[in-house]
C-alpha positions in Angstrom: -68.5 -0.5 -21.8 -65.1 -1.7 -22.1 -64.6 -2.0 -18.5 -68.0 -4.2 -18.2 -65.9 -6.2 -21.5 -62.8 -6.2 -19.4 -64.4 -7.4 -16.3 -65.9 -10.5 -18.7 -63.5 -11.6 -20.0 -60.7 -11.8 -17.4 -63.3 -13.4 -14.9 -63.7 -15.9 -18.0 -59.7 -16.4 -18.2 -59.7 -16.9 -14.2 -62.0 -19.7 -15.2 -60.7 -21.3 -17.9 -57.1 -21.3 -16.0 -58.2 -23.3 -12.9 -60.1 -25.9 -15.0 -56.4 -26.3 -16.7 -55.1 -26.4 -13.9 -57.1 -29.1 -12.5 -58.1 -31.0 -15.8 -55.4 -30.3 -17.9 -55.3 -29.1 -21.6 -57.8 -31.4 -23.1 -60.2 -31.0 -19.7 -59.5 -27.0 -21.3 -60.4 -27.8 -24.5 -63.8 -29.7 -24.1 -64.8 -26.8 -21.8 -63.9 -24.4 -24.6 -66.2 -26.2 -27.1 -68.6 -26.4 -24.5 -68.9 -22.0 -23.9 -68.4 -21.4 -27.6 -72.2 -22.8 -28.2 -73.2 -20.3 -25.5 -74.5 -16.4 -25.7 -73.9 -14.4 -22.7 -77.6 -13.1 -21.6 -75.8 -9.4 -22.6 -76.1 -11.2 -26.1 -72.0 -11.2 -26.5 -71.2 -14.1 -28.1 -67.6 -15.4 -26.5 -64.7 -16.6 -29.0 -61.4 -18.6 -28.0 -58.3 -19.4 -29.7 -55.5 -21.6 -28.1 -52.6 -22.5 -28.8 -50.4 -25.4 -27.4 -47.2 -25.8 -28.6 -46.6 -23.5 -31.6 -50.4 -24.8 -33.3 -53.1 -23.5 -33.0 -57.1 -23.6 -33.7 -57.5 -20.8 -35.5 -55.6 -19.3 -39.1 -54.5 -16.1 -37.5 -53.7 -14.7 -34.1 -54.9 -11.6 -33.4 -51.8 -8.9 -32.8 -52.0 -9.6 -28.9 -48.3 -10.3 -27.2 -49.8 -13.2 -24.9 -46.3 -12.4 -22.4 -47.6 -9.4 -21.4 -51.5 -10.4 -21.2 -51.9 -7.9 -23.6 -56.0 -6.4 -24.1 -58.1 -4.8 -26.4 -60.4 -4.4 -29.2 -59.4 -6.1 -32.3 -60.7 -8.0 -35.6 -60.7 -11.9 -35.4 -60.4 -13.3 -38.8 -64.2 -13.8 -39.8 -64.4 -10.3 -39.7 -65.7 -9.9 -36.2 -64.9 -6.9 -33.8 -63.9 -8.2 -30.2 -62.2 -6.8 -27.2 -60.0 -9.6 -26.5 -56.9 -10.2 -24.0 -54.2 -12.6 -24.6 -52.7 -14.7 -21.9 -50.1 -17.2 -20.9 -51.5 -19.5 -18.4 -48.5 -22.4 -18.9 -45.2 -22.4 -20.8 -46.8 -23.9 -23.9 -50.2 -22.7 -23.3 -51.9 -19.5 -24.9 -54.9 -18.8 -24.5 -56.8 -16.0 -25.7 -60.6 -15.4 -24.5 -62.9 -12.3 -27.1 -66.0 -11.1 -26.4 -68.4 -9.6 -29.2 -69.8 -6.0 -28.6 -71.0 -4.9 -32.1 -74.4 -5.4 -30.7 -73.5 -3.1 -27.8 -74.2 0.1 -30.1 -77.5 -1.6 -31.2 -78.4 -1.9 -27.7 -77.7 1.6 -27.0 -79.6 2.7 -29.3 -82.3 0.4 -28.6 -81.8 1.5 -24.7 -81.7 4.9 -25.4 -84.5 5.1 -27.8 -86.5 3.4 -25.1 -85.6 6.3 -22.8 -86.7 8.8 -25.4 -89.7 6.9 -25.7 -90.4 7.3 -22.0 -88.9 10.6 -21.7 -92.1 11.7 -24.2 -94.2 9.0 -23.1 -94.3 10.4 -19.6 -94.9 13.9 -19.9 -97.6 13.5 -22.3 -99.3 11.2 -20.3 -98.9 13.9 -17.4 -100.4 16.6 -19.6 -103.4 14.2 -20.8 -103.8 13.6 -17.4 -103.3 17.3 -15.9 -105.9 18.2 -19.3 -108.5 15.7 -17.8 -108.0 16.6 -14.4 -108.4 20.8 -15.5 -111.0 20.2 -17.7 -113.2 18.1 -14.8 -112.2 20.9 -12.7 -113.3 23.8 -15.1 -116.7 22.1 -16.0 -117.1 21.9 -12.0 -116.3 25.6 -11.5 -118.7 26.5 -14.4 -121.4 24.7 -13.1 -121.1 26.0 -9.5 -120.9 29.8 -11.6 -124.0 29.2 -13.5 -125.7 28.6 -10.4 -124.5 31.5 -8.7 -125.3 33.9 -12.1 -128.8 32.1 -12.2 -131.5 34.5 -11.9 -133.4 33.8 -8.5 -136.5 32.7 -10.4 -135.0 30.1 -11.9 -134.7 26.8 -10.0 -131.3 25.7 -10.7 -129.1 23.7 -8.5 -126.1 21.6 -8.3 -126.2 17.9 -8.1 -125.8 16.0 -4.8 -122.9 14.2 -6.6 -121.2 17.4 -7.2 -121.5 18.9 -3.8 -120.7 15.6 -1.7 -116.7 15.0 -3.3 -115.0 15.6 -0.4 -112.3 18.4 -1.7 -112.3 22.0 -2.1 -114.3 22.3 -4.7 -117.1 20.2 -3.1 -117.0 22.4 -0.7 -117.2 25.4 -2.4 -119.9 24.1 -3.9 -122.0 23.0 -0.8 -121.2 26.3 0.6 -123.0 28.0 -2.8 -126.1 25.6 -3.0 -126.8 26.9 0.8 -125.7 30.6 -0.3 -128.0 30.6 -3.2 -130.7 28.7 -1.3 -131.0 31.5 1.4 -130.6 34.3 -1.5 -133.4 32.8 -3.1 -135.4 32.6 -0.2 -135.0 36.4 0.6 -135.7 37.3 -2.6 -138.9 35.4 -2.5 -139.6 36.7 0.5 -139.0 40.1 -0.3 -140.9 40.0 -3.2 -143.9 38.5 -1.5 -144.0 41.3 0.9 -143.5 43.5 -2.1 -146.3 42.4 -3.7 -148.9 42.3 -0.8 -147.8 45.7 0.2 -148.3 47.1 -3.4 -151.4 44.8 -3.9 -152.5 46.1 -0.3 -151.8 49.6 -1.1 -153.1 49.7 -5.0 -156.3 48.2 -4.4 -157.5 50.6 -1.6 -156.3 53.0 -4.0 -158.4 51.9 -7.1 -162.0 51.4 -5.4 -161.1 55.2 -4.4 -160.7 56.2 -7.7 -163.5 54.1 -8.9 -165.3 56.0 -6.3 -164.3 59.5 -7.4 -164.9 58.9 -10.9 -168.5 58.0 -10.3 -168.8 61.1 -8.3 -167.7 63.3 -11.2 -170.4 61.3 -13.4 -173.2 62.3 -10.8 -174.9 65.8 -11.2 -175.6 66.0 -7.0 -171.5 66.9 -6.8 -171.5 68.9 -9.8 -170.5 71.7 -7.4 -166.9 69.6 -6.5 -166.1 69.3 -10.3 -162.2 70.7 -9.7 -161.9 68.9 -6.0 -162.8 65.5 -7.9 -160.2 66.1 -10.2 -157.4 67.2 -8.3 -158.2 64.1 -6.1 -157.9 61.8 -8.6 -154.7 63.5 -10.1 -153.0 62.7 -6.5 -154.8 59.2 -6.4 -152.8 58.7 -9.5 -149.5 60.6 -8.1 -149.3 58.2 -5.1 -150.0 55.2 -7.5 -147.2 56.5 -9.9 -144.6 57.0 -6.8 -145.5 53.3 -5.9 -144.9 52.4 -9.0 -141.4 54.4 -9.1 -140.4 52.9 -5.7 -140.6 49.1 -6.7 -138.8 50.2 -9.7 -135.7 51.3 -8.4 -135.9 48.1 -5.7 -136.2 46.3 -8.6 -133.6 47.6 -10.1 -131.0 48.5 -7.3 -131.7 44.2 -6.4 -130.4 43.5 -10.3 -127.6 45.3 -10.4 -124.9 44.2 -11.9 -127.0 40.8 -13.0 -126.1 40.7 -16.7 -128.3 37.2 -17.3 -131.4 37.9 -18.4 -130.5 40.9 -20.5 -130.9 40.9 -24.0 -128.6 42.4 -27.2 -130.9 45.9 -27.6 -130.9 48.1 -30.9 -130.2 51.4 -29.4 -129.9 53.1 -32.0 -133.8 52.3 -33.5 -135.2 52.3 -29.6 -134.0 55.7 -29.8 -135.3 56.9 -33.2 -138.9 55.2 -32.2 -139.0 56.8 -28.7 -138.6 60.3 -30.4 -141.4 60.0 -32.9 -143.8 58.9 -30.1 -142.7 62.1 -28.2 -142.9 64.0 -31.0 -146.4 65.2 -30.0 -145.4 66.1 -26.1 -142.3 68.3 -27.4 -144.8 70.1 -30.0 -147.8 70.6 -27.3 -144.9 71.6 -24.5 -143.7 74.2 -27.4 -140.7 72.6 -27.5 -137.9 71.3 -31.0 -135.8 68.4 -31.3 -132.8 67.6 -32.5 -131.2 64.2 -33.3 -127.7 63.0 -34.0 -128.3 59.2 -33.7 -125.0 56.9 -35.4 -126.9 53.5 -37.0 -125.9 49.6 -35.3 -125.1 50.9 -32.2 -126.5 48.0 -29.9 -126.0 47.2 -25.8 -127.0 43.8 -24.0 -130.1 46.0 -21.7 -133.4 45.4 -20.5 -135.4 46.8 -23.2 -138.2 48.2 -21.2 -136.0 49.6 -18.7 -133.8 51.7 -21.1 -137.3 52.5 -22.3 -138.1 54.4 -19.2 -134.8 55.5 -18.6 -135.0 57.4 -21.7 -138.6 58.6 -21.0 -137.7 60.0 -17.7 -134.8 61.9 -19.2 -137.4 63.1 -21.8 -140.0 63.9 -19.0 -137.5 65.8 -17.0 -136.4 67.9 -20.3 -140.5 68.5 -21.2 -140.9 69.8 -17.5 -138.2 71.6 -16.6 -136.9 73.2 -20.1 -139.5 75.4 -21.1 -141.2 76.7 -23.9 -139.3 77.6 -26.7 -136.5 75.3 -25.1 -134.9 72.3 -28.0 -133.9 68.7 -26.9 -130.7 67.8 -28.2 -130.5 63.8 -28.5 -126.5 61.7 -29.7 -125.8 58.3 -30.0 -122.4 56.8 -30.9 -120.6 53.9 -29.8 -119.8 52.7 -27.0 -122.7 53.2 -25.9 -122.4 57.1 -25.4 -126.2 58.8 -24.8 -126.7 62.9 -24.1 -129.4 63.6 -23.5 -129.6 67.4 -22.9 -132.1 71.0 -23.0 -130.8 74.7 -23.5 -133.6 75.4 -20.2 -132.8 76.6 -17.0 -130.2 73.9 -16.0 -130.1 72.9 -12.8 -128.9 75.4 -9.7 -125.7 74.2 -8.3 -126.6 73.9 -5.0 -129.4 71.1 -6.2 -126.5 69.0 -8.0 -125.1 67.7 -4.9 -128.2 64.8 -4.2 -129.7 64.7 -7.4 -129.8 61.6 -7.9 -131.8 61.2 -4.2 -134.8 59.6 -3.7 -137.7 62.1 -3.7 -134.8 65.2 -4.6 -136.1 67.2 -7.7 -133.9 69.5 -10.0 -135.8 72.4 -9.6 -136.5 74.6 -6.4 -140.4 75.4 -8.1 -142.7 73.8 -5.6 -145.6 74.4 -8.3 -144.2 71.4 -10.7 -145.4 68.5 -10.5 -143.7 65.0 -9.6 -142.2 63.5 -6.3 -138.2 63.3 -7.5 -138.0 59.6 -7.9 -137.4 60.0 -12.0 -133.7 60.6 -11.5 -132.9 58.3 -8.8 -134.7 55.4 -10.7 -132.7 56.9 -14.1 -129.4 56.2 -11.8 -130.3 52.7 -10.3 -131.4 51.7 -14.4 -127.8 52.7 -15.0 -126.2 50.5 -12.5 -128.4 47.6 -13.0 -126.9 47.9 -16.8 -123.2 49.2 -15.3 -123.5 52.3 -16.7 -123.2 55.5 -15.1 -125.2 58.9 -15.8 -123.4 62.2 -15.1 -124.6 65.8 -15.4 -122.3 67.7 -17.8 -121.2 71.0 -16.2 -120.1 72.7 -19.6 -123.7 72.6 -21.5 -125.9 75.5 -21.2 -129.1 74.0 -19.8 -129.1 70.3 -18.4 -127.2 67.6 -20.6 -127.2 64.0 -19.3 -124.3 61.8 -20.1 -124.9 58.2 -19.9 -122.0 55.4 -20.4 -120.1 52.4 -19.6 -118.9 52.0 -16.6 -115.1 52.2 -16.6 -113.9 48.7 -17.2 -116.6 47.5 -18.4 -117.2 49.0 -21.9 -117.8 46.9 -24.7 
């Protein structure tokens, strides 16, 4: 600042001293009267005091020695603060040129609070911007994720004003519209053949039945009694492996698909399940017992946990024995066991158990076609949960949890 001062006022003493030169002293004194009116654009008002002769314009001269063209900031009489230099420009002229700068501290303030202004002005704007910009960008995202998580039966898709902005995102997003378009496609596809095949199958299947039935109800094949029956207890064997086999494709195709599952009581699903097998376990000869902790809930497929536990139960009724108690725990987490003090399981059946049409017990003479556990697995996965055989439970105990990583 006081160089800027400085710089002002000698310039303005340069001036002043060529139009004295030129005009002489009263030229110089018209000219002062003339810049007193004015206020530099800085908004420094300029003060003068002359003196010709011994008098002067003013009462008191400020403590400048004028030989020496002496500078610097001092207090004119009216109580103004100036930086002012004193000069001789003739033998009986002295002239001394001030220039205000009390305003320059109001003006530093004024700059710098302008700066602080846009110093916070900017950066917020940036962030309101940057929070647009991420929010537009997360609702884009979410929208492309909903349509990848939609079930294939539904008929969601993304807007042609989403998927035609030409950045990565749009891209992304044209590349999942076709993605899902041809998933959906397959599935449909696969589920048409699905259905013709079982419909193809089934029907065949029932008019046979229907057939056998009325066979049984007519005296000429009284004789075949036990043949009719044990053909229509495979007729119904066949239609139950059907049955298991779209099951687990059903379920193996879901896995992992959390959107269409529901929040599931486990706890009461449990309880019910084991008073409507209360009357198998008594006619198999067989006791219960139930350690089942209240509220414990899952998001699950009810009617798939439903015949998850039923095969478990099935296996238990089948394989146990008479005499033989099924053990049944709930707690948190979920954590199921399901287990039996029976035979167990022979070690060298453990390895595929879990195998399509593998059964946990060498006995030819029982019935089924080993599907229950493989379908008990693929439930499992479709709800990221994982069933494992316990080794140290005498008999066969059946753990089934979360998934590690995903419990909760």
């Amino acid at each position: 600042m006081t160089r800027a001062l400085q710089s002002a006022v000698d310039t303005d003493i340069a001036g002043l001293a060529d139009i004295y030169a030129s005009g002489g002293a009263e030229e110089l004194t018209n000219r002062l009267a003339d810049r007193r009116a004015l206020v530099s654009t800085e908004g420094r008002r300029a003060h003068y005091l002359i003196t010709t002769n011994g008098n002067t314009q003013m009462a008191k001269w400020p403590k400048l020695d004028a030989s020496l063209s002496e500078f610097g900031y001092v207090r004119l009489d009216t109580g103004q603060q100036v930086f002012a230099r004193a000069t001789r420009i003739s033998p009986d002229l002295t002239l001394l040129v001030a220039r205000e700068y009390g305003d320059d501290s109001a003006l530093l303030m004024r700059l710098s609070l302008i700066f602080l202004a846009a110093l916070i002005a900017i950066p917020a704007c940036v962030w309101i911007f940057a929070r647009q910009l991420a929010g537009r960008l997360s609702r884009r995202v979410a929208r492309i994720n909903g349509l990848l998580l939609s079930h294939p039966d539904e008929d969601g898709q993304l807007s042609d004003a989403e998927t035609d902005i030409a950045d990565e995102v749009g891209a992304l997003a044209r590349h999942s519209a076709r993605l899902v378009k041809r998933l959906r496609a397959a599935a449909q596809a696969q589920r048409y053949v699905t259905d013709q095949v079982a419909h193809e199958i089934k029907t065949p299947l029932m008019h046979l039945d229907m057939k056998l039935t009325r066979m049984q109800q007519d005296q000429r094949y009284a004789h075949l009694t036990h043949e009719l029956a044990d053909g229509r207890k495979d007729l119904k064997n066949i239609t139950g492996l059907l049955d298991n086999l779209l099951d687990i494709a059903a379920s193996e195709a879901q896995r992992g698909d959390i959107s269409r599952l529901k929040q599931v009581d486990l706890s009461a699903l449990l309880g019910n399940m084991l008073e409507l097998y209360e009357a198998s376990l008594e006619d198999a000869g067989m006791h219960y017992s139930a350690d089942i902790t209240d509220g414990v809930s899952m998001m699950a497929e009810e009617m798939q946990i439903r015949r998850l536990i039923s095969n478990l139960f099935d296996n238990a009724i089948k394989y146990a024995g008479k005499g033989s108690t099924l053990s049944v725990s709930l707690d948190l987490g979920p954590k199921l066991i399901i287990a039996d003090d029976g035979p167990g399981i022979a070690e060298d059946l453990r390895s595929n158990l879990y195998d399509r049409f593998s059964r946990g017990s060498s006995n030819l003479q029982q019935n089924g076609h080993g599907l229950g556990l493989a379908l008990a697995k693929a439930i499992c996965e479709r709800h990221l949960l994982k069933i494992t055989l316990q080794n140290n439970h005498k008999g066969c105990s059946f753990l089934i949890e979360p998934k590690e990583g995903d419990h909760g």
